[in-house]
C-alpha positions as CSV (number, residue, x, y, z in Angstrom):
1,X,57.8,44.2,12.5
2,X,55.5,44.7,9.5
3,X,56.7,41.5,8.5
4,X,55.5,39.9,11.4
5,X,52.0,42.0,11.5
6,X,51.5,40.5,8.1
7,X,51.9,36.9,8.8
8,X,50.0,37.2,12.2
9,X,47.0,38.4,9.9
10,X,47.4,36.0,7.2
11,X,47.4,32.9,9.6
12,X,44.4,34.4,11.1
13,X,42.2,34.9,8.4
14,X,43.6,31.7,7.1
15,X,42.5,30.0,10.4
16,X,39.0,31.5,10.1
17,X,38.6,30.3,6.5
18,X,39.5,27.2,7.7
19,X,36.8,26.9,10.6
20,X,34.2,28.5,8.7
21,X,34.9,25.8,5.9
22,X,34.9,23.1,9.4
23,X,31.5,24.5,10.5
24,X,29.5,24.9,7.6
25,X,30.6,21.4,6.4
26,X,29.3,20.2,9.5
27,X,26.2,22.2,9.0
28,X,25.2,21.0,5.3
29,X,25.7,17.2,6.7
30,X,22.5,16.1,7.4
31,X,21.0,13.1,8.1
32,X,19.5,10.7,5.9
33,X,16.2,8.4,6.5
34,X,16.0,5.4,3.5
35,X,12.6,4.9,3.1
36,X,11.7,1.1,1.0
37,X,8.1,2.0,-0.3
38,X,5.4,0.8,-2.8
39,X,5.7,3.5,-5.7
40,X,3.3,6.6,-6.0
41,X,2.2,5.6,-2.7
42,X,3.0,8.6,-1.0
43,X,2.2,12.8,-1.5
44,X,5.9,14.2,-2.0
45,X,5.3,17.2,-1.0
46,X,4.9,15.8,2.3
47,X,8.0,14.0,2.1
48,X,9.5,17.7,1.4
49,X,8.0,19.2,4.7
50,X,9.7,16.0,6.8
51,X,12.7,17.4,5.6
52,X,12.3,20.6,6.0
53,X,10.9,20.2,9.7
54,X,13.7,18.2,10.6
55,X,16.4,19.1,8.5
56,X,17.0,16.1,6.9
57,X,17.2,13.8,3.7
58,X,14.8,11.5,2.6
59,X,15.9,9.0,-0.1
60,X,13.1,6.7,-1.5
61,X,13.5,3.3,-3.3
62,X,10.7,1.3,-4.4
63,X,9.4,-2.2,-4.6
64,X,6.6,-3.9,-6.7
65,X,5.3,-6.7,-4.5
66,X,5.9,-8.0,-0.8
67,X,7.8,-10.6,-2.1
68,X,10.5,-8.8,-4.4
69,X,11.0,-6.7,-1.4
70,X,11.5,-9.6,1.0
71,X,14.0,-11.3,-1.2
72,X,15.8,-8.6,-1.6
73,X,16.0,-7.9,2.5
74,X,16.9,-11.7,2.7
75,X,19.9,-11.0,0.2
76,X,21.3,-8.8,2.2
77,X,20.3,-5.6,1.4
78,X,21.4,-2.9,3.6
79,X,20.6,0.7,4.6
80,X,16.8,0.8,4.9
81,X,15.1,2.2,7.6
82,X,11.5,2.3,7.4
83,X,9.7,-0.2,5.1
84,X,5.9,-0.4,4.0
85,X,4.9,-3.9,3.9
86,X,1.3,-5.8,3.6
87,X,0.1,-7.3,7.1
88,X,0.9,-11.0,6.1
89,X,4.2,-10.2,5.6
90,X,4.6,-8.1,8.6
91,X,4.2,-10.8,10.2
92,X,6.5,-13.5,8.2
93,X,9.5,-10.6,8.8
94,X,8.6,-10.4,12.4
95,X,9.2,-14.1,12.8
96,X,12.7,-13.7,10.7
97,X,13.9,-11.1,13.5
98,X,14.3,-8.4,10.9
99,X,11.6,-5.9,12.6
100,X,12.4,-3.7,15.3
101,X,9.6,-3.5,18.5
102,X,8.1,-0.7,18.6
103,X,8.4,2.1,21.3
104,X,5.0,3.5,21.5
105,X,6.1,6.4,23.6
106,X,7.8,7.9,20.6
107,X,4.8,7.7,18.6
108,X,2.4,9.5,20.3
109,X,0.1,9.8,17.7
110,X,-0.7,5.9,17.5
111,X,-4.0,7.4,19.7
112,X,-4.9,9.0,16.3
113,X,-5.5,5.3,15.2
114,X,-9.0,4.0,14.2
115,X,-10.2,1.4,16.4
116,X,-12.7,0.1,13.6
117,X,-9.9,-1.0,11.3
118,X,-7.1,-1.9,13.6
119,X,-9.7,-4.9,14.2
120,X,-8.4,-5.8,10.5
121,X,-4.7,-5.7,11.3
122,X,-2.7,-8.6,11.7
123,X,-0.4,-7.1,14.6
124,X,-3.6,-5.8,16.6
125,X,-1.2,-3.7,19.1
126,X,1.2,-2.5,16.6
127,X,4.2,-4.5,18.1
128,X,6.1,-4.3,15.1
129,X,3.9,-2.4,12.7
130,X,2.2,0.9,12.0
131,X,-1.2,0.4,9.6
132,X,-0.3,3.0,6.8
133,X,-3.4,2.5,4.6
134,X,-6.0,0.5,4.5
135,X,-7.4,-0.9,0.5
136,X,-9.8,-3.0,-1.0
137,X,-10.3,-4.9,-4.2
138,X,-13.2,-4.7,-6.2
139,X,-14.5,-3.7,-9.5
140,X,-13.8,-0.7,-12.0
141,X,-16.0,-0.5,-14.7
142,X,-17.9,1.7,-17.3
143,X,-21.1,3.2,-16.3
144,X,-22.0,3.7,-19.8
145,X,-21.9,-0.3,-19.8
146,X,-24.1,-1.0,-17.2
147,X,-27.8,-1.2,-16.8
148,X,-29.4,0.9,-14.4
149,X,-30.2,-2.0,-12.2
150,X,-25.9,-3.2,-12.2
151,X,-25.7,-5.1,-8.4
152,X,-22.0,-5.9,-8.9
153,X,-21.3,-9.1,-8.1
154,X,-17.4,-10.8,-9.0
155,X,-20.0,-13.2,-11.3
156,X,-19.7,-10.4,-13.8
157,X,-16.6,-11.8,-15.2
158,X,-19.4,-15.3,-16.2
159,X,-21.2,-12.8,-19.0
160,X,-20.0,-13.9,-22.0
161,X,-21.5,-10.0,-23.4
162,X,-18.4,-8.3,-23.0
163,X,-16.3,-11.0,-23.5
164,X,-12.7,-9.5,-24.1
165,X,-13.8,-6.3,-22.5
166,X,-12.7,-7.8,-18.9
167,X,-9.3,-8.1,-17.0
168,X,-8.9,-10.3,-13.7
169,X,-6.1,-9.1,-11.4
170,X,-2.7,-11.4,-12.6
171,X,-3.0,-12.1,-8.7
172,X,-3.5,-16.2,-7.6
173,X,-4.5,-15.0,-4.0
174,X,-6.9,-12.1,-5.7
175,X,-8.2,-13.7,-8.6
176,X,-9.0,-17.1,-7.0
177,X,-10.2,-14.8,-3.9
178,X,-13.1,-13.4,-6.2
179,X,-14.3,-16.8,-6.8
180,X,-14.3,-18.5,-3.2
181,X,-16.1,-14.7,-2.6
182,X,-18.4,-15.6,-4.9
183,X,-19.2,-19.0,-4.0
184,X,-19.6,-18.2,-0.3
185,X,-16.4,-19.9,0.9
186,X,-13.6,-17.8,3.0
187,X,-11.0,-16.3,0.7
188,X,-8.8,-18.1,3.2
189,X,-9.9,-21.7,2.8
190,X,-7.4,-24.7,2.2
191,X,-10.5,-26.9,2.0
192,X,-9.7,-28.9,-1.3
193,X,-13.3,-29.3,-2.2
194,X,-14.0,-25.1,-1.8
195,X,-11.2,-24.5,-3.6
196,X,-11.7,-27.1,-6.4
197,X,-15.4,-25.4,-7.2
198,X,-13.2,-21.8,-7.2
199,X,-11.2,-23.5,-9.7
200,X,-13.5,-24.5,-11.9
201,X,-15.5,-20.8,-11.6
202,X,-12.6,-18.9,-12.3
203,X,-12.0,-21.1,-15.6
204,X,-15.4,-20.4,-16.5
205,X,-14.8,-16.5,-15.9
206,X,-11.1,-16.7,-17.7
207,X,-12.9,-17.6,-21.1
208,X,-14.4,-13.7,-21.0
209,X,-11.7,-12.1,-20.1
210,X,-9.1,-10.3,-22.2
211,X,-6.2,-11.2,-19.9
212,X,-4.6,-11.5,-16.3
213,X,-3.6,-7.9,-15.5
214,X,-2.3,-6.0,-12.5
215,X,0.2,-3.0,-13.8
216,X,-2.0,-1.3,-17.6
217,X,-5.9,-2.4,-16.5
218,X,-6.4,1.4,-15.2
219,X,-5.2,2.5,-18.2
220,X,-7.4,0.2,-20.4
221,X,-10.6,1.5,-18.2
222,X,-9.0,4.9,-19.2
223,X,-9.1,4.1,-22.7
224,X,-12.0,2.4,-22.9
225,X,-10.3,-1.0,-24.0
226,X,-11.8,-2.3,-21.2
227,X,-15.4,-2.1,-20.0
228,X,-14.6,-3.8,-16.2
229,X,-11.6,-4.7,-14.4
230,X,-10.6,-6.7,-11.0
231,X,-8.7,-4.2,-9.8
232,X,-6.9,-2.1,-6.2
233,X,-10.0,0.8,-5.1
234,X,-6.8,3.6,-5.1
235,X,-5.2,1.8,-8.5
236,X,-9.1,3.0,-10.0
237,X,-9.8,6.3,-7.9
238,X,-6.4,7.6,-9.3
239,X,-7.7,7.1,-12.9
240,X,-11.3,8.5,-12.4
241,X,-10.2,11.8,-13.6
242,X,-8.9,10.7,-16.4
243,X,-12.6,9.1,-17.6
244,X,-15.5,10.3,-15.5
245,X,-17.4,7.4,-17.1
246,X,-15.4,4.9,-14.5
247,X,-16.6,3.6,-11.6
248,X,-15.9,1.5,-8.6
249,X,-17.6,-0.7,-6.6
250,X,-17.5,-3.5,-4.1
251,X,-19.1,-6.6,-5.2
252,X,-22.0,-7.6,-2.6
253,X,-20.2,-11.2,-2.3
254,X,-17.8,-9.5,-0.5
255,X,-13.9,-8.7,-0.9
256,X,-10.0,-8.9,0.3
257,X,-9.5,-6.2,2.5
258,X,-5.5,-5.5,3.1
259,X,-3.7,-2.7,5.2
260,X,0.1,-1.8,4.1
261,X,2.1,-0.7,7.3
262,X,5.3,1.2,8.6
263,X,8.0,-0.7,10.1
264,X,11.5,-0.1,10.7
265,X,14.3,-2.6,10.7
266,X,16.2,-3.6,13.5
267,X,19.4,-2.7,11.5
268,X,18.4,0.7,10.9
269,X,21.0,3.3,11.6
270,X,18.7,6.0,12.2
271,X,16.0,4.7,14.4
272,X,15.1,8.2,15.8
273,X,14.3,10.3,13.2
274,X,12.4,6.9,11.9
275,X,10.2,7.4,14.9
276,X,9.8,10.7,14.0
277,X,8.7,10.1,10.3
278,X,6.6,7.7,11.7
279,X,4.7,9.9,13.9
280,X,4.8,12.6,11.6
281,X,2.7,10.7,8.6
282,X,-0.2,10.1,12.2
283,X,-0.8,13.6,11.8
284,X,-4.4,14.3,11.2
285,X,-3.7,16.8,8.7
286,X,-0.7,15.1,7.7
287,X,-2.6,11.9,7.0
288,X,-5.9,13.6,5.1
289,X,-3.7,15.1,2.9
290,X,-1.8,11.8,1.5
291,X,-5.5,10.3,2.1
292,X,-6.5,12.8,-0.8
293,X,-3.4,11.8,-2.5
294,X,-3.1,8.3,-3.1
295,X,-6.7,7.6,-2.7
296,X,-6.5,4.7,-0.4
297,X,-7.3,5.1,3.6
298,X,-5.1,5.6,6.4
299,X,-7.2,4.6,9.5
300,X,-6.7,7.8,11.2
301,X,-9.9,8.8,12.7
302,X,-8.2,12.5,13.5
303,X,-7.8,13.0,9.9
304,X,-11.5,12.5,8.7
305,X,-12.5,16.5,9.4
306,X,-10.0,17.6,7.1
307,X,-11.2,15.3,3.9
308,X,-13.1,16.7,1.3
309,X,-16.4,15.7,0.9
310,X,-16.1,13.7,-2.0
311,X,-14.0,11.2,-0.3
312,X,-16.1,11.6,3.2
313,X,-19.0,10.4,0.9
314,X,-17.6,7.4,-0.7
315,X,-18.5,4.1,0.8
316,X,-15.2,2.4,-1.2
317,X,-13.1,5.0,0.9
318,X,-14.4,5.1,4.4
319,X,-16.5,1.7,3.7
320,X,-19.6,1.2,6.3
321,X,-19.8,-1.3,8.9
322,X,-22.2,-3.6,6.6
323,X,-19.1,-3.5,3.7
324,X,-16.5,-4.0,6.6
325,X,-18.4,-6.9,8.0
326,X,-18.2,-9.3,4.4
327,X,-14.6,-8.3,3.9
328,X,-11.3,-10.8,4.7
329,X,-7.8,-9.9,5.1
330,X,-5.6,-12.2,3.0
331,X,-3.2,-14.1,5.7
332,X,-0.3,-16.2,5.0
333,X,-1.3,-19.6,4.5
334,X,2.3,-21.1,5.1
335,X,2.6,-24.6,3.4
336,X,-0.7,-24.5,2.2
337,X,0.1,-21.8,-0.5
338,X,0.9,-24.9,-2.2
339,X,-2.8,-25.2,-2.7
340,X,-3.7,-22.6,-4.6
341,X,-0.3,-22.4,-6.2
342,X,-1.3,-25.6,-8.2
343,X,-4.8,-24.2,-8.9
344,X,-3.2,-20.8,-10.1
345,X,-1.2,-23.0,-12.7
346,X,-4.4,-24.7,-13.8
347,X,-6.4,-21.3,-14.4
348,X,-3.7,-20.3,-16.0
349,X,-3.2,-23.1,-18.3
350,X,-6.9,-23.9,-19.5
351,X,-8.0,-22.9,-22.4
């Protein structure tokens, strides 16, 4: 009888190890959201509250331009679920099929949206597409440099005095944007003749400048290598601390305006908590503080209380209506990339 009494215990305490072992294995399983992002584009911390909120796993991978991350979608690439690309290419990944249609009910916070940028976006009723934050490109330069009367202007690259001391963005669409900017013509244009005189302005400009540069310019501002630089508004407010002698500005010709946005993929396996993340980064509070992270604007008109008043203050940021209205968002030009394509490899080849 003992015998028996023993055996009855062991197989019960061995069938409660056993289910506790089920069960907390169950418990520790949680779910996972893959997130395809531009890099240091988002507060982490944040990502750590998501988690924590809703008991999940975030895992991040990151991509350097639209087009490395479209290849790599078009190869096959599996597993992503929410992905932050520019508005031109929302659009070309729309066409492809690629993009799931949205379900506004499960973003409730879409009504945090700014009305005065979404006028900007290239998917007007967020169909397919979330604006994330909104950027400019303009000028970072030295104040120590400048005279006290500096109107920047993208004809600042033409003053052969601090030749060598200058970068343009290693961007065709950017670079030869300044000049069409400059000249008066739409940064858009596939007018041969407008983009012929860009040409031969941005040749002129490329005999003053150091290089083509889009990844170490900040850090030659930082350095003082380099006294002004084409370059992203967030790229140059992240590096202001670093030199409080840099400064940013807007050229008066006008500039590219461009919003990255949220989408997630029609194969995404975990399309709720997607909608969740999405919703989550609306927050007003939730949005101010990546605002004051990345230095770049989400166009969240319930976040603007919360920002500290050095950003509330600077036009580059939250630009004003007479900024907005000389500002173009790049679009893709289909076929007639071909255009500028060949000009790019003219720039880039004259001496």
């Amino acid at each position: 009888m003992e015998n028996i009494t023993k055996i009855v215990k062991t197989f019960f305490i061995t069938t409660l190890l056993l289910w506790i072992t089920i069960f907390s294995g169950c418990s520790s399983e949680k779910k996972e959201l893959y997130i395809y992002n531009w890099s240091d584009y988002m507060d982490e911390n944040l990502v750590k509250q998501f988690e924590t909120e809703n008991s999940c796993k975030i895992i991040l991978d990151f991509f350097d331009s639209n087009e490395t991350m479209y290849a790599k979608l078009k190869a096959g690439a599996a597993g992503y679920d929410i992905v932050f690309p520019s508005g031109y290419m929302v659009n070309v990944m729309s066409k492809e099929g690629i993009l799931l249609k949205l379900d506004h009910s499960k973003i409730p916070n879409l009504k945090n949206l700014d009305e005065k940028y979404i006028e900007f976006s290239l998917d007007k009723n967020q169909e397919f597409s979330v604006p994330y934050m909104i950027s400019n490109t303009g000028i970072g330069y030295l104040k120590s440099k400048v005279q006290e009367n500096f109107e920047p202007s993208w004809n600042i690259f033409a003053d052969s005095k601090y030749k060598g001391r200058m970068t343009m963005l290693n961007d065709m669409r950017e670079a030869i944007g300044a000049a069409l900017k400059y000249l008066g013509y739409s940064i858009n244009t596939t007018n041969p003749v407008e983009l012929e005189k860009a040409k031969n302005v941005l040749i002129g400009w490329k005999k003053n400048l150091a290089k083509f540069e889009a990844d170490q310019y900040k850090n030659g501002l930082v350095s003082g290598e380099f006294y002004f630089s084409q370059g992203y508004s967030g790229d140059i407010f992240q590096v202001m601390t670093e030199n409080k002698d840099i400064r940013y500005a807007i050229p008066k010709e006008g500039t590219t305006l461009s919003s990255d946005n949220m989408v997630i993929l029609k194969s995404s396996k975990n399309v709720e908590l997607a909608y969740k993340f999405i919703n989550f980064m609306l927050d007003g509070k939730v949005s101010a503080q990546n605002i004051e992270y990345v230095h770049y604007l989400a166009p969240n008109k319930e976040a603007y209380q919360y920002l500290s008043d050095d950003i509330k203050i600077d036009p580059a940021i939250l630009m004003p209506d007479h900024v907005l209205k000389r500002c173009e968002v790049l679009i893709d030009l289909g076929k007639e990339n071909a255009l500028y394509s060949k000009i790019w490899d003219q720039v880039k080849s004259a001496k």
